[in-house]
TORLOZA-645927 format. One record per atom (N, C-alpha, C, CB): x, y, z; residue in one letter; chain. Coordinates in nm, 3 decimals, decimal comma. Glycine has a CB too. Example, Ala and Ser with C-alpha at 12.3 -4.5 7.8 and 13.67 -1.06 7.14 Angstrom:
REM TORLOZA-645927
PT        xx        yy        zz   residuo   cadena
PT     1,319    -0,569     0,780         a        A
PT     1,230    -0,450     0,780         a        A
PT     1,320    -0,330     0,780         a        A
PT     1,131    -0,447     0,905         a        A
PT     1,285    -0,225     0,708         s        A
PT     1,367    -0,106     0,714         s        A
PT     1,290     0,003     0,787         s        A
PT     1,408    -0,060     0,572         s        A
***
This chain:
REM TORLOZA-645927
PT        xx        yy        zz   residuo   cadena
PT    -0,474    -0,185    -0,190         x        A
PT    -0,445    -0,137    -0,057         x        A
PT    -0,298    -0,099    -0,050         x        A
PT    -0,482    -0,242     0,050         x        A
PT    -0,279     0,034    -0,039         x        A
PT    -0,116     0,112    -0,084         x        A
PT    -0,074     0,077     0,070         x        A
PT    -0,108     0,333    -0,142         x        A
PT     0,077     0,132     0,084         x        A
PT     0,157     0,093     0,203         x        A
PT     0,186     0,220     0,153         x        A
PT     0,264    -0,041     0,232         x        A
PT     0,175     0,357     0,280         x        A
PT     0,278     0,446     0,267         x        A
PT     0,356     0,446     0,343         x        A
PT     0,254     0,549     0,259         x        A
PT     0,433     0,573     0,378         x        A
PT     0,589     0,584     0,475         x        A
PT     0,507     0,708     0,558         x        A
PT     0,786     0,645     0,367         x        A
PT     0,513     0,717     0,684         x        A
PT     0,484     0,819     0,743         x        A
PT     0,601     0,860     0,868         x        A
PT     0,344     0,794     0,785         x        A
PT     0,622     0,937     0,919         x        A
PT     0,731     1,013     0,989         x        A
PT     0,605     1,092     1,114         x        A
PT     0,837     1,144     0,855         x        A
PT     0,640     1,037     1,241         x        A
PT     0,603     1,098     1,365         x        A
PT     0,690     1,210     1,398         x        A
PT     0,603     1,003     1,474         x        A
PT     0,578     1,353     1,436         x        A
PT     0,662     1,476     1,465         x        A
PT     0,654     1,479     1,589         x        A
PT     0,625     1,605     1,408         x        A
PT     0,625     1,411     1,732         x        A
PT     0,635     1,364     1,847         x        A
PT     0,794     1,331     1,855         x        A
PT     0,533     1,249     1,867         x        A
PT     0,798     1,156     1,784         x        A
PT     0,909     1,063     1,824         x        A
PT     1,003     1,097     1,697         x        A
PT     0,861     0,887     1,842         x        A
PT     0,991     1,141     1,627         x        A
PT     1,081     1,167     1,477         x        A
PT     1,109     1,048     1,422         x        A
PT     1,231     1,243     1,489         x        A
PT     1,030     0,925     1,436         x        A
PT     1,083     0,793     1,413         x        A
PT     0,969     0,805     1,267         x        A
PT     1,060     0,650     1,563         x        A
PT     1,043     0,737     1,161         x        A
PT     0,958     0,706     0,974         x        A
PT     0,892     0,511     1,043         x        A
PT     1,171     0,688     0,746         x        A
PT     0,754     0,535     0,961         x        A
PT     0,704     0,385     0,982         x        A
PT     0,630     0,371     0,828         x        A
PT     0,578     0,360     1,137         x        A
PT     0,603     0,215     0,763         x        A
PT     0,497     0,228     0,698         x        A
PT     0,374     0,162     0,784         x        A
PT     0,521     0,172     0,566         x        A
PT     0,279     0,188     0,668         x        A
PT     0,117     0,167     0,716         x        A
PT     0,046     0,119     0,582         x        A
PT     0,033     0,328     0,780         x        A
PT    -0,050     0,003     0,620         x        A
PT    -0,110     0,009     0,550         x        A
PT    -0,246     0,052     0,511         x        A
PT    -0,086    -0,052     0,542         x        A
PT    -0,257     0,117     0,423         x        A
PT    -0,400     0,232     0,474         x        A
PT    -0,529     0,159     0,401         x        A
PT    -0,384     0,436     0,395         x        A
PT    -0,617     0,178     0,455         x        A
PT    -0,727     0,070     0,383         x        A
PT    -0,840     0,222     0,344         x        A
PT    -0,818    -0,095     0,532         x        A
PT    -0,884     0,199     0,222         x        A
PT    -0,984     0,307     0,191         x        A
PT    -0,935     0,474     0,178         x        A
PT    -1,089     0,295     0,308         x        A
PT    -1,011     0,575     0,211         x        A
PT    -0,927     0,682     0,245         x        A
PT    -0,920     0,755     0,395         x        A
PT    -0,961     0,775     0,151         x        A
PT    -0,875     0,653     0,526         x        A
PT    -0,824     0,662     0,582         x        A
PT    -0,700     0,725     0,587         x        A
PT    -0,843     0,595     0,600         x        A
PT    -0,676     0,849     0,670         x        A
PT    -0,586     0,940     0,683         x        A
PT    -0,498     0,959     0,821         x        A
PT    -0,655     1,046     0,653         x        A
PT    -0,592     0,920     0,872         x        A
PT    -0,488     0,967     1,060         x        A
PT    -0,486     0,797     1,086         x        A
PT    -0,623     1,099     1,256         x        A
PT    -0,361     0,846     1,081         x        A
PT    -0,246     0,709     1,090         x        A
PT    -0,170     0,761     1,226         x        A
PT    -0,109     0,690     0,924         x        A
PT    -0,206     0,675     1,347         x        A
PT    -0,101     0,706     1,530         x        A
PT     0,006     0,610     1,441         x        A
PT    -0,187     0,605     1,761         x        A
PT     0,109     0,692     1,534         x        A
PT     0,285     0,666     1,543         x        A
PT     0,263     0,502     1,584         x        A
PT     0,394     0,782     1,697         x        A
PT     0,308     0,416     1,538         x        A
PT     0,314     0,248     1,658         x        A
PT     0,410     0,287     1,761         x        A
PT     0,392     0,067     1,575         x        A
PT     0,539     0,374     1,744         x        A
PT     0,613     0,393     1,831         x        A
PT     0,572     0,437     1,975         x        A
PT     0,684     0,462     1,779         x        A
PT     0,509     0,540     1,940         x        A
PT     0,445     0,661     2,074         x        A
PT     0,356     0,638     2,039         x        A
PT     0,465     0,824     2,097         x        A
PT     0,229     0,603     1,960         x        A
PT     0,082     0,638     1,978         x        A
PT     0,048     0,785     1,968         x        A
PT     0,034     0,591     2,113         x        A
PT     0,137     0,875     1,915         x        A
PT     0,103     1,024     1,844         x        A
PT    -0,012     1,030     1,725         x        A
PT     0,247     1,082     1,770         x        A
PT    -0,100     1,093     1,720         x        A
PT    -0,141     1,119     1,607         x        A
PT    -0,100     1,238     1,487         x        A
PT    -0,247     1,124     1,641         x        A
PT     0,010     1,283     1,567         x        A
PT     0,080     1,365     1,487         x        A
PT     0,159     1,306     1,396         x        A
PT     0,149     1,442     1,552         x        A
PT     0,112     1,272     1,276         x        A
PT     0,216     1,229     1,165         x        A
PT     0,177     1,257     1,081         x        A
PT     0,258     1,113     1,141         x        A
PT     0,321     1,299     0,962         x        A
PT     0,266     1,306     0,818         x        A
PT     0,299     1,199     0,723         x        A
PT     0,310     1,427     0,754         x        A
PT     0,245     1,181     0,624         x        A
PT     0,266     1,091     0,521         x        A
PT     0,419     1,169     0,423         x        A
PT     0,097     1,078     0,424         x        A
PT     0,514     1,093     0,373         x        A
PT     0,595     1,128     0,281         x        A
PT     0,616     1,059     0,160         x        A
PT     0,692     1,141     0,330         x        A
PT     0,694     1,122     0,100         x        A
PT     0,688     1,086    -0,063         x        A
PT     0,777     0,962    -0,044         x        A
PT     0,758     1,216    -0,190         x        A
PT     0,729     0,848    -0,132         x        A
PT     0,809     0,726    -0,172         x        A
PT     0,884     0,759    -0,259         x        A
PT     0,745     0,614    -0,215         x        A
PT     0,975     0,666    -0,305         x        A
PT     1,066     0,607    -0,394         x        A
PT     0,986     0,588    -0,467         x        A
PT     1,145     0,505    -0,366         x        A
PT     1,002     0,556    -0,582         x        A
PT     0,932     0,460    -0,705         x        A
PT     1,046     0,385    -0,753         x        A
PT     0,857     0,548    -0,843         x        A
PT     1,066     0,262    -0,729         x        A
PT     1,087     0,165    -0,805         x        A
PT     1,066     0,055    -0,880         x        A
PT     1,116     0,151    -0,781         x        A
PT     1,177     0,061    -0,992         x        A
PT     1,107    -0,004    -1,131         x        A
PT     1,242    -0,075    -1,177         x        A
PT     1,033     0,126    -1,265         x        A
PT     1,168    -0,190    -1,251         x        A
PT     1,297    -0,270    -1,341         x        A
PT     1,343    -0,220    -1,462         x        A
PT     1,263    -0,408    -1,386         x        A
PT     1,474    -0,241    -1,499         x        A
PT     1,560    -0,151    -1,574         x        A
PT     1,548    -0,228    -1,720         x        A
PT     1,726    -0,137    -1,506         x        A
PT     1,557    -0,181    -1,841         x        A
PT     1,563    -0,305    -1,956         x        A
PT     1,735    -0,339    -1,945         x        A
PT     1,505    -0,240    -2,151         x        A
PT     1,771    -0,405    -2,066         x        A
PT     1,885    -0,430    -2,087         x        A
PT     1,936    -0,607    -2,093         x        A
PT     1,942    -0,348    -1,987         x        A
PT     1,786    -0,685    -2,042         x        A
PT     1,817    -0,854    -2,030         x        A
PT     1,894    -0,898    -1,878         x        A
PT     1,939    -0,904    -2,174         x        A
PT     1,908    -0,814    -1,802         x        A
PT     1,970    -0,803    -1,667         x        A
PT     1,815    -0,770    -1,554         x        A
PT     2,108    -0,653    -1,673         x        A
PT     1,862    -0,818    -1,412         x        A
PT     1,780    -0,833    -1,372         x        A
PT     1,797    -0,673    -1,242         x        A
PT     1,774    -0,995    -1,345         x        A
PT     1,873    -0,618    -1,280         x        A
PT     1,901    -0,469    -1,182         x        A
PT     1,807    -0,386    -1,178         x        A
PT     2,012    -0,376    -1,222         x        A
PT     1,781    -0,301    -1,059         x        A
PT     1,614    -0,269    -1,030         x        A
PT     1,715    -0,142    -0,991         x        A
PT     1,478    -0,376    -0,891         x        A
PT     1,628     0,000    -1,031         x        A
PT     1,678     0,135    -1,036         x        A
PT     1,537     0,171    -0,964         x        A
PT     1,724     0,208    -1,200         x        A
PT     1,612     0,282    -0,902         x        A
PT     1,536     0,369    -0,805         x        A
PT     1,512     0,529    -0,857         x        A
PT     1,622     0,369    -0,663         x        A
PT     1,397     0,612    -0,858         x        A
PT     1,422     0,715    -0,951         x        A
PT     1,451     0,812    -0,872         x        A
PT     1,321     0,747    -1,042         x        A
PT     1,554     0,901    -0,911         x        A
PT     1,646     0,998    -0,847         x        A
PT     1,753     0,940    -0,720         x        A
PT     1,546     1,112    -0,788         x        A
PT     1,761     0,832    -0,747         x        A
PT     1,855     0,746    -0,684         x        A
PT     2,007     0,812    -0,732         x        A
PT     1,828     0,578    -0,736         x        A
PT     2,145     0,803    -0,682         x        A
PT     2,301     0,804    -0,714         x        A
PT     2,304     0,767    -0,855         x        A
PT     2,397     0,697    -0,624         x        A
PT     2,401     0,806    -0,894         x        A
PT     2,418     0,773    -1,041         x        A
PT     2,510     0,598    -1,029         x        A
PT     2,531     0,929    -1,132         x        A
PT     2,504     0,515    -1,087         x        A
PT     2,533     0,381    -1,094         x        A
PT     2,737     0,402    -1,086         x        A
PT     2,445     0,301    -1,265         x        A
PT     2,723     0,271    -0,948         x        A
PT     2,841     0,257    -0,965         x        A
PT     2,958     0,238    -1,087         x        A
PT     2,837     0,185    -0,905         x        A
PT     3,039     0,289    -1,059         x        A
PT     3,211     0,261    -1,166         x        A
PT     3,172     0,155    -1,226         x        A
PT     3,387     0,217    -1,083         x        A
PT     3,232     0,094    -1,329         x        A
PT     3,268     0,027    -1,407         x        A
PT     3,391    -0,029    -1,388         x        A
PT     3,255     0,078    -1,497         x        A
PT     3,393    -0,191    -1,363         x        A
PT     3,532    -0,257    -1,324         x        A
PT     3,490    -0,274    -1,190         x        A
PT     3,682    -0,166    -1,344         x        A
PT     3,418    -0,288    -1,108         x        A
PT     3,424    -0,273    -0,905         x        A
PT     3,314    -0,380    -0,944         x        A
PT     3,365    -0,078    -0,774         x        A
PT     3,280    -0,468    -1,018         x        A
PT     3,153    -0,597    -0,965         x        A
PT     3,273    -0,670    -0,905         x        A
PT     3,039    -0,711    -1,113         x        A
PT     3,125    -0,756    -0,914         x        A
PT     3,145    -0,942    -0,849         x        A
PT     3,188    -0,991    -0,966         x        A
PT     2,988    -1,050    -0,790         x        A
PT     3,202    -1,101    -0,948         x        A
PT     3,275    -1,213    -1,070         x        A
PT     3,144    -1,226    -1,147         x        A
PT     3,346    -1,395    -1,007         x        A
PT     3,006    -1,201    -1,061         x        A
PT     2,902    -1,244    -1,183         x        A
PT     2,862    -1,138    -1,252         x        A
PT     2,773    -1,312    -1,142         x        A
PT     2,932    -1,030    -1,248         x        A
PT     2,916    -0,907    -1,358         x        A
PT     3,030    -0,834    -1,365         x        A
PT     2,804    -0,804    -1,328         x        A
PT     3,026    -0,709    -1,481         x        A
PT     3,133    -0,645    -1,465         x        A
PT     3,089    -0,472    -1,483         x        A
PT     3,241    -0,709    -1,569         x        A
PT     2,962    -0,469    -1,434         x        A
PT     2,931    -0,319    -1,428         x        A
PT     2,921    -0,269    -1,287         x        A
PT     2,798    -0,287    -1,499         x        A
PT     2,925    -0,393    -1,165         x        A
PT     2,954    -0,306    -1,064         x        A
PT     2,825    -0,271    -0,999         x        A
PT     3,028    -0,188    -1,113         x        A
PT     2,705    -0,301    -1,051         x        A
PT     2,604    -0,226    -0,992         x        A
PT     2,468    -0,317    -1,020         x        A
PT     2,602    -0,071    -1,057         x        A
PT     2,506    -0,462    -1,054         x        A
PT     2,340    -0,526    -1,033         x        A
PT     2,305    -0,562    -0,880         x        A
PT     2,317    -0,687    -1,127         x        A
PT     2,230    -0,596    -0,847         x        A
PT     2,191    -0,619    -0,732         x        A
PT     2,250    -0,719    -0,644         x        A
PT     2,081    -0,636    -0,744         x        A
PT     2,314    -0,824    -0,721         x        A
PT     2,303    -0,943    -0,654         x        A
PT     2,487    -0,888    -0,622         x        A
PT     2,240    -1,113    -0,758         x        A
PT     2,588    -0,820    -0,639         x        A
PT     2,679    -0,722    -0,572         x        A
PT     2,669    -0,701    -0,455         x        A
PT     2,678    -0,611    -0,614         x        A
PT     2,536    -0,639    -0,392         x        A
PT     2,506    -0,588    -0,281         x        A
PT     2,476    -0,675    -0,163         x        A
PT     2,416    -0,513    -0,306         x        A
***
């Protein structure tokens, strides 16, 4: 049972949903529109390397080098944020 992201063209407000089967008309919770479309997710996935930093695809390119926390020094694992 997937969770997508959908966006009301009524209220312009993004919600997820969870869709059971192939159920398609998903109302706004905001307004109760049935005008909405479904949009493309993210895909995220864990990175190798023995580190526990989770990358997003077509995400920013990874912070500088030298700008972590004391518990790293690349600046860009998660636990930074």
């Amino acid at each position: 049972m997937p969770i997508f992201e959908y966006s009301c063209r009524d209220c312009g407000k993004a919600f997820e949903e969870l869709v059971l089967g192939q159920e398609e008309d998903v109302a706004c919770p905001h307004c109760g529109s049935a005008k909405t479309e479904k949009l493309m997710s993210c895909c995220r996935s864990k990175v190798g390397g023995g580190h526990d930093a989770e990358a997003s695809i077509g995400s920013a390119a990874p912070a500088p080098s030298g700008g972590g926390c004391s518990g790293c020094s690349g600046g860009s694992c998660s636990s930074c944020h």
